[in-house]
C-alpha positions as CSV (number, residue, x, y, z in Angstrom):
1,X,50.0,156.2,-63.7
2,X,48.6,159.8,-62.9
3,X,49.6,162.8,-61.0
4,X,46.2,162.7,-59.9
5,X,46.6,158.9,-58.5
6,X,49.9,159.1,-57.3
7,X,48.4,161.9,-54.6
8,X,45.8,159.8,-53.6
9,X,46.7,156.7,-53.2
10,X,47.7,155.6,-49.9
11,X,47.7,152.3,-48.0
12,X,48.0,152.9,-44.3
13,X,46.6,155.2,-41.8
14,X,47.2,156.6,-38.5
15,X,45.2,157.3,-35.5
16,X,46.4,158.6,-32.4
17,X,44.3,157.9,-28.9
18,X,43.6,160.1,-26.0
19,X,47.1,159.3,-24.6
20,X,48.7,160.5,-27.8
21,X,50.0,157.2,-28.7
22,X,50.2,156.3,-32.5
23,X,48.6,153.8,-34.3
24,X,49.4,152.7,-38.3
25,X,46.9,150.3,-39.4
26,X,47.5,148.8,-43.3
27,X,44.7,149.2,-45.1
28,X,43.4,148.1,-49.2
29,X,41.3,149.3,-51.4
30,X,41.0,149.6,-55.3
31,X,41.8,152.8,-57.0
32,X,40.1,155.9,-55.9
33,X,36.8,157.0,-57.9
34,X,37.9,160.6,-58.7
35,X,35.5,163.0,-59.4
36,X,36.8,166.7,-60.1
37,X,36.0,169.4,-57.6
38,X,36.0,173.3,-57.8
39,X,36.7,175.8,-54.6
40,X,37.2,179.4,-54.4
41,X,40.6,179.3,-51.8
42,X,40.8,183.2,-50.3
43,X,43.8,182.1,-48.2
44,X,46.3,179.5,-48.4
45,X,48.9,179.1,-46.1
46,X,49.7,175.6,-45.8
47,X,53.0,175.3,-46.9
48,X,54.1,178.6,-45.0
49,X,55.9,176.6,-42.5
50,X,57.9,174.7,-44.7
51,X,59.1,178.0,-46.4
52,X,57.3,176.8,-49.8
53,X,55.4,180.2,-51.8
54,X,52.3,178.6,-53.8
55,X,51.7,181.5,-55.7
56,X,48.6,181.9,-57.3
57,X,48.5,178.9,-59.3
58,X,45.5,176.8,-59.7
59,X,44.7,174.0,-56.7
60,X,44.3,170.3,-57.9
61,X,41.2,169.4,-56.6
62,X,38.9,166.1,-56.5
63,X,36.4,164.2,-54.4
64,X,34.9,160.9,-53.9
65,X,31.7,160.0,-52.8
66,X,32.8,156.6,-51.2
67,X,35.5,154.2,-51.0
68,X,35.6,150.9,-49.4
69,X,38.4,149.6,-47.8
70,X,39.4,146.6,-46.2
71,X,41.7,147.6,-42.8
72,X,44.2,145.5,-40.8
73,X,44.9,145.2,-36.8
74,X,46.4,148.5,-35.6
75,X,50.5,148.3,-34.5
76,X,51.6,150.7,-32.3
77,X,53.9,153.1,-33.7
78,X,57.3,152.8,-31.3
79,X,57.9,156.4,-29.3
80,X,59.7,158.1,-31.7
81,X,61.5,160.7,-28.6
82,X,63.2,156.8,-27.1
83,X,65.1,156.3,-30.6
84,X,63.2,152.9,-30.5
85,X,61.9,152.4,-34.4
86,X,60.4,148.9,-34.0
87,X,56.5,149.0,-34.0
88,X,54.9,146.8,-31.1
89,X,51.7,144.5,-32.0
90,X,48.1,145.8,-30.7
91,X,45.7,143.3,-31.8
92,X,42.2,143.4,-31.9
93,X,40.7,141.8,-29.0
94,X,38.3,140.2,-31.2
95,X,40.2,139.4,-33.8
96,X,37.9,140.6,-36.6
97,X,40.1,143.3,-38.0
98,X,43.1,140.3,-38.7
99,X,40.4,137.7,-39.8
100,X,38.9,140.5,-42.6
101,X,42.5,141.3,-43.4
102,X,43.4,137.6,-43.9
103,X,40.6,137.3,-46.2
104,X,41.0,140.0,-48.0
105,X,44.6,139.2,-48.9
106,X,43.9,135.3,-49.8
107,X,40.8,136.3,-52.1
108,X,37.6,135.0,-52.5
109,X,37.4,131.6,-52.0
């Protein structure tokens, strides 16, 4: 639709423990509420690294005061040093994250 939803919208998220092992949970949630944001940015030098100049051009800024989301069981994201790219189940021991994600995907009822 938008440049402005296209960077926003993202349906998983990763968490890493104290290990350092990496979790990707799926997660839903209906378009971001955008509000615009200002900011004075002195220095930016995220992109250094990747050899990418910014310039001086204006940043693309919004916020959002809340989103809800519905989140399912977290996988364990396979040790990417091994060469191993299949993700290994983690569920939750209670089982409340999978029950609110089944939900979620068959609707109301």
């Amino acid at each position: 639709d938008s440049l402005d939803r296209w960077l926003t919208e993202r349906y998983c998220l990763y968490t890493f423990d104290r290990k350092g092992q990496v979790s990707r949970q799926e997660i839903d949630h209906v378009v971001w509420p955008l509000q615009p944001a200002e900011a004075e940015i002195e220095r930016n030098t995220m992109t250094q690294p990747l050899g990418l100049d910014l310039g001086h051009s204006e940043p693309l800024l919004h916020f959002s005061t809340r989103l809800d989301v519905v989140v399912g069981p977290a996988e364990l994201v396979a040790d990417q040093g091994s060469g191993d790219s299949r993700v290994a189940s983690n569920p939750d021991p209670r089982g409340q994250a999978a029950r609110g994600w089944e939900k979620f995907r068959r609707g109301p009822t």
